[in-house]
C-alpha positions in Angstrom: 37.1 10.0 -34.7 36.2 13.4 -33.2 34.2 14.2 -30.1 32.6 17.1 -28.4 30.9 17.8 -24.8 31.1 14.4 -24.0 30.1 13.0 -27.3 31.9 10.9 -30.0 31.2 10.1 -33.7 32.9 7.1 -35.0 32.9 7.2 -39.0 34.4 4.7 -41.3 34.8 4.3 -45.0 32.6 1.9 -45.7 34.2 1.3 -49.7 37.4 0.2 -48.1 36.3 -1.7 -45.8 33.9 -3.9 -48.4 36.9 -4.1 -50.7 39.1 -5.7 -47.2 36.2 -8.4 -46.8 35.8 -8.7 -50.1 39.3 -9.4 -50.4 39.5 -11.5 -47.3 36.4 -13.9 -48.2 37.8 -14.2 -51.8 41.5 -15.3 -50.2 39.8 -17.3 -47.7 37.3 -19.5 -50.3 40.8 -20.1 -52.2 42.5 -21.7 -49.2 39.2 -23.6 -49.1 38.8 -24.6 -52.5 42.2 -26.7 -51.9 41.8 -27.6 -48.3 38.6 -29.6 -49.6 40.3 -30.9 -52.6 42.6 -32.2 -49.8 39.8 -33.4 -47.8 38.7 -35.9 -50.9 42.0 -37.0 -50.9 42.8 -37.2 -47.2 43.1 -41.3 -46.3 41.3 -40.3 -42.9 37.9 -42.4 -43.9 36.5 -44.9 -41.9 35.0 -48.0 -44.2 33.8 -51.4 -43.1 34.8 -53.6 -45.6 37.6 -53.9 -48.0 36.3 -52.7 -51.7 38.3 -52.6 -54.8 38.0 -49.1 -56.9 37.0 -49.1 -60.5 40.9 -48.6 -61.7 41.1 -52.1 -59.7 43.4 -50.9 -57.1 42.2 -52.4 -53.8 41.0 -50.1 -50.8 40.4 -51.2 -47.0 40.1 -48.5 -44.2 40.7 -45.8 -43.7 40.7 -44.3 -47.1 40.1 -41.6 -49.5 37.0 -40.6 -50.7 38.0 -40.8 -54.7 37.5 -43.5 -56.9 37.2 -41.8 -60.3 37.8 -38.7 -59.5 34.2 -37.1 -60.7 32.9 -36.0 -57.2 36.8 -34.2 -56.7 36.1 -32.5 -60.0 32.4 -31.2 -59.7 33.7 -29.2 -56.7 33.1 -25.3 -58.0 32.5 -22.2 -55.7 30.7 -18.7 -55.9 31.5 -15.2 -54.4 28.5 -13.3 -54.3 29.2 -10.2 -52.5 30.0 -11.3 -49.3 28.6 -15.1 -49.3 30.4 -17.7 -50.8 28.8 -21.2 -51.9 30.3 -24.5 -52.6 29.1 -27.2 -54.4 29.6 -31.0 -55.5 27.4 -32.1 -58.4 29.1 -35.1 -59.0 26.7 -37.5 -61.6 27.1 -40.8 -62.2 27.7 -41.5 -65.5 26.0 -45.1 -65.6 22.9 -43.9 -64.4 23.0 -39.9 -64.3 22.4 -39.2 -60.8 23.7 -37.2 -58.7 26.0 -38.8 -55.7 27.7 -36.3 -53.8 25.2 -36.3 -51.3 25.3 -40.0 -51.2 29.1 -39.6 -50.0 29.1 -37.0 -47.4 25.6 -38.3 -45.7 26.1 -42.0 -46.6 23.0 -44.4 -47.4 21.8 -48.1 -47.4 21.7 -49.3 -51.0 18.8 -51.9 -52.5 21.0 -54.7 -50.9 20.7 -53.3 -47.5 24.7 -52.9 -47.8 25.3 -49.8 -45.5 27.1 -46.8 -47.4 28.9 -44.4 -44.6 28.6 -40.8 -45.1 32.3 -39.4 -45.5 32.1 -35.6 -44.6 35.1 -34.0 -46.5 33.5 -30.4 -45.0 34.2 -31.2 -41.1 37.6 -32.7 -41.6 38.8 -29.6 -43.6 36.9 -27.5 -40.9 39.1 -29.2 -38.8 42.1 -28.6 -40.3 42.1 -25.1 -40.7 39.4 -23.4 -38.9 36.9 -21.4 -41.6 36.7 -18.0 -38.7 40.7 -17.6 -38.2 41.5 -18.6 -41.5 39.5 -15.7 -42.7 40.6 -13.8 -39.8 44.5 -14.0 -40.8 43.4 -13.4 -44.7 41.2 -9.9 -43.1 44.5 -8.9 -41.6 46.3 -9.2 -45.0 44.2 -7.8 -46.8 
């Protein structure tokens, strides 16, 4: 920083400081890809009737969110510059759709049988909050 007659000129290297987010969001999606992994896995679910899972292993509430494991695996993320994006693509091998949707928002099935939505997101928001998470992984970076 320099100034003159009052004046000041604040100049920054922008390179390095694109490599220190880069660096930072790249840490921080990391921590995220396994916090949400956790998330699936969390027995923190609400569910209003006892079901039994397709390995035949009864469930009542709270619970997890994983049954065979599919919606857990289709998780993937992107770093694109300074954005990151997750997604769930989870398909159904019986009748190839796609269900992650289904789980996080929840629906009514052709029974009328209510489906709750489970949102893995929030609770790992909730955990580990996404701004100082990537604030501590700025600081190291």
């Amino acid at each position: 920083m320099s100034h003159d007659l009052g004046m000041a000129t604040l100049t920054f290297n922008s390179a390095r400081l694109n490599r220190k987010l880069s660096t930072a969001l790249q840490t921080s999606v990391e921590q995220y890809d396994a916090q949400f992994r956790d998330a699936i896995e969390a027995n923190v679910y609400a569910w209003p009737r006892e079901t039994f899972r397709s390995n035949g292993r009864r469930v009542t509430t709270p619970r997890d969110i994983v049954d065979t494991g599919t919606l857990r695996g289709s998780q993937r993320y992107q770093v694109d510059g300074l954005k990151a994006f997750f997604v769930w693509d989870a398909v159904d091998p019986e009748t190839g759709l796609s269900y992650a949707s289904d789980v996080f928002y929840g629906f009514t099935n052709g029974s009328g049988l209510e489906m709750p939505g489970r949102d893995w997101i929030a609770y790992a928001f909730g955990q580990n909050d996404p701004v100082e998470t990537f604030r501590r992984a700025l600081r190291n970076a």
